[in-house]
C-alpha positions as CSV (number, residue, x, y, z in Angstrom):
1,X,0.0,0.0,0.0
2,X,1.6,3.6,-1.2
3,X,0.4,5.5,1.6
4,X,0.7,9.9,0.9
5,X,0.4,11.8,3.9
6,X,-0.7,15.3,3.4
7,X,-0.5,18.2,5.6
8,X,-4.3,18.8,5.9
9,X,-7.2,16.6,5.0
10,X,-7.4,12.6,4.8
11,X,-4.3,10.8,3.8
12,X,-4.5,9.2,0.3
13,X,-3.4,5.4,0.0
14,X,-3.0,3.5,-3.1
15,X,-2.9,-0.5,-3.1
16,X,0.6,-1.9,-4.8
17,X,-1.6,-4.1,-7.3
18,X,-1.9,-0.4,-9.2
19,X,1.4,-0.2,-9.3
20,X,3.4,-2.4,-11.8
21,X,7.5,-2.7,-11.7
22,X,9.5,-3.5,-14.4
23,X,13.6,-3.9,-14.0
24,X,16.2,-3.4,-16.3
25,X,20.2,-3.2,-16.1
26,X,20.8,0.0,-14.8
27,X,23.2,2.7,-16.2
28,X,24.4,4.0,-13.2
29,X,27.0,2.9,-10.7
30,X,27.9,-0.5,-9.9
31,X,31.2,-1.5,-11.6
32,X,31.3,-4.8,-13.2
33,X,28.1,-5.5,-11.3
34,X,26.2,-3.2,-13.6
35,X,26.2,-5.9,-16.7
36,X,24.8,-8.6,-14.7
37,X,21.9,-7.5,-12.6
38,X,18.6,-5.8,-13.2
39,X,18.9,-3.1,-10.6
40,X,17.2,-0.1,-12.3
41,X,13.5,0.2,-11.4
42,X,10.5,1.4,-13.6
43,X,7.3,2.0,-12.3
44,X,4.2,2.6,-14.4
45,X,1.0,3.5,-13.1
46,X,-2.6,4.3,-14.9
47,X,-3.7,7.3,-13.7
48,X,-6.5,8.1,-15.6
49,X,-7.9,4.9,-14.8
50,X,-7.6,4.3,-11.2
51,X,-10.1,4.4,-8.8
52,X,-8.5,5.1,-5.7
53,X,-7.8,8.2,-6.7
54,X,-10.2,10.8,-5.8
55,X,-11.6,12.9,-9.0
56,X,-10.0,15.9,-8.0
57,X,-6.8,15.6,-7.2
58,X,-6.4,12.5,-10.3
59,X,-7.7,16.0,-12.6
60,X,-5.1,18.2,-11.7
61,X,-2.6,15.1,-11.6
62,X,-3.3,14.4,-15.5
63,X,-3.1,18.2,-16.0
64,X,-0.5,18.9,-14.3
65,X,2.2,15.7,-15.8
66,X,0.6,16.1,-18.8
67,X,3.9,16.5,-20.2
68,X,4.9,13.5,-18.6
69,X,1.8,10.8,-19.4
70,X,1.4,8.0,-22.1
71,X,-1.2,8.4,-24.4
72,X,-3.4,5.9,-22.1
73,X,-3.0,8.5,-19.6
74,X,0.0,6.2,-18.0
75,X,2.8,7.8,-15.6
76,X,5.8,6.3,-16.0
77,X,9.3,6.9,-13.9
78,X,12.2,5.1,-13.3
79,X,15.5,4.9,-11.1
80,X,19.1,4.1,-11.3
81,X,20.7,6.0,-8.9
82,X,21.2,3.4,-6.5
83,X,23.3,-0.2,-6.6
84,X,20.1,-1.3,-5.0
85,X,17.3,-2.6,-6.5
86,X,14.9,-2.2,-3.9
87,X,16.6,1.4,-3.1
88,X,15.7,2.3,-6.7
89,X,11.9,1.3,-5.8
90,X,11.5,3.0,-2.7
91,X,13.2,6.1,-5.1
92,X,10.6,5.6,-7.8
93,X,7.8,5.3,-5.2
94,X,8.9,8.5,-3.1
95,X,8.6,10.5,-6.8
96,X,5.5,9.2,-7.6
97,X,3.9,10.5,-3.5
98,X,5.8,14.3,-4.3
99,X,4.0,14.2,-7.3
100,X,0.6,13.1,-5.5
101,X,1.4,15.7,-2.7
102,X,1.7,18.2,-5.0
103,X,-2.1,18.1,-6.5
104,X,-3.6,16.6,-3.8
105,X,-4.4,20.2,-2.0
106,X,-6.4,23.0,-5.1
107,X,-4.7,25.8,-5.2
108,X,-6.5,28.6,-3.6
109,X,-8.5,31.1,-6.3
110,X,-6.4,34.1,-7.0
111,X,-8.5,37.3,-5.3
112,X,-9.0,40.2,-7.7
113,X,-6.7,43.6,-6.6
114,X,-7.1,47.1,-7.5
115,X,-4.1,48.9,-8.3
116,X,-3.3,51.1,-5.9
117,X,-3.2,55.1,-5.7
118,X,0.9,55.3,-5.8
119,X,1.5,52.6,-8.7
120,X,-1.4,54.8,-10.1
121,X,0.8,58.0,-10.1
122,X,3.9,56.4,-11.4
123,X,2.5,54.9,-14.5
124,X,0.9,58.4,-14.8
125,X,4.2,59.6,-14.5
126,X,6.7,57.1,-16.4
127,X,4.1,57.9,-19.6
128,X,4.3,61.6,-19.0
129,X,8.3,61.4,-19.3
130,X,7.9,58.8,-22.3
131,X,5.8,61.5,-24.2
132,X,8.5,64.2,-23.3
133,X,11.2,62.2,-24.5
134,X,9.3,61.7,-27.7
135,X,8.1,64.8,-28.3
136,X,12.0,66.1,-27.9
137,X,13.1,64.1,-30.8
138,X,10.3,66.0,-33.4
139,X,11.7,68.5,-35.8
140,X,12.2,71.6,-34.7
141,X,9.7,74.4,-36.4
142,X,11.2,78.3,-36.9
């Protein structure tokens, strides 16, 4: 179970069977090591079709890593950082709760501002100078 705790509301968890791990011979450290054992981890995981997932936050998810989905709406990430096969999962899985932290809370609706009385008076008074300036450079009439 990939459990994401957030900072307010319920946490999210999401069962392992969602998850699928491939391996592959890494390209990272390892020495001689590296051309015998599978220790780079790649996770995949259907986002647009799970259901553990609340609506909302699985939205802004497939908005959000747009960029970053299959065509099936598919996120897929890997790691070879580590010697470690298992190091290289809990890598991939820590990614894949940042990402789920970062769109599990909406953003907060931007409130509408007035420009105020001084920023007022100096735009008044960066145009006044521009028009000066440009009105300087006309030719001169006798």
């Amino acid at each position: 179970m990939l459990i994401v705790k957030l900072e307010s509301g319920p946490e999210i968890q999401i069962p392992l069977k969602e998850l699928e791990f491939s391996f592959a011979r890494s390209s990272g450290p390892g020495g001689q090591n590296v051309n015998k054992v599978n220790s780079k981890a790649i996770l995949r995981w259907n986002v647009a079709a799970s259901p553990t997932l609340p609506l909302g936050p699985r939205m802004r998810f497939l908005s959000t890593f747009a960029s970053k989905l299959t065509s099936d709406g598919e996120i897929i990430l890997s790691s070879d950082r580590h010697r470690d096969q298992g190091k290289n999962i809990e890598e991939c899985l820590s990614k894949l709760r940042q990402m789920i932290r970062d769109v599990a809370i909406p953003p907060r609706p931007r409130k509408k501002t007035k420009p105020t009385r001084g920023s007022k008076l100096r735009q008044e008074k960066s145009k006044k100078a521009g028009k000066e300036r440009k009105q300087g450079r006309a030719k001169v009439q006798f």
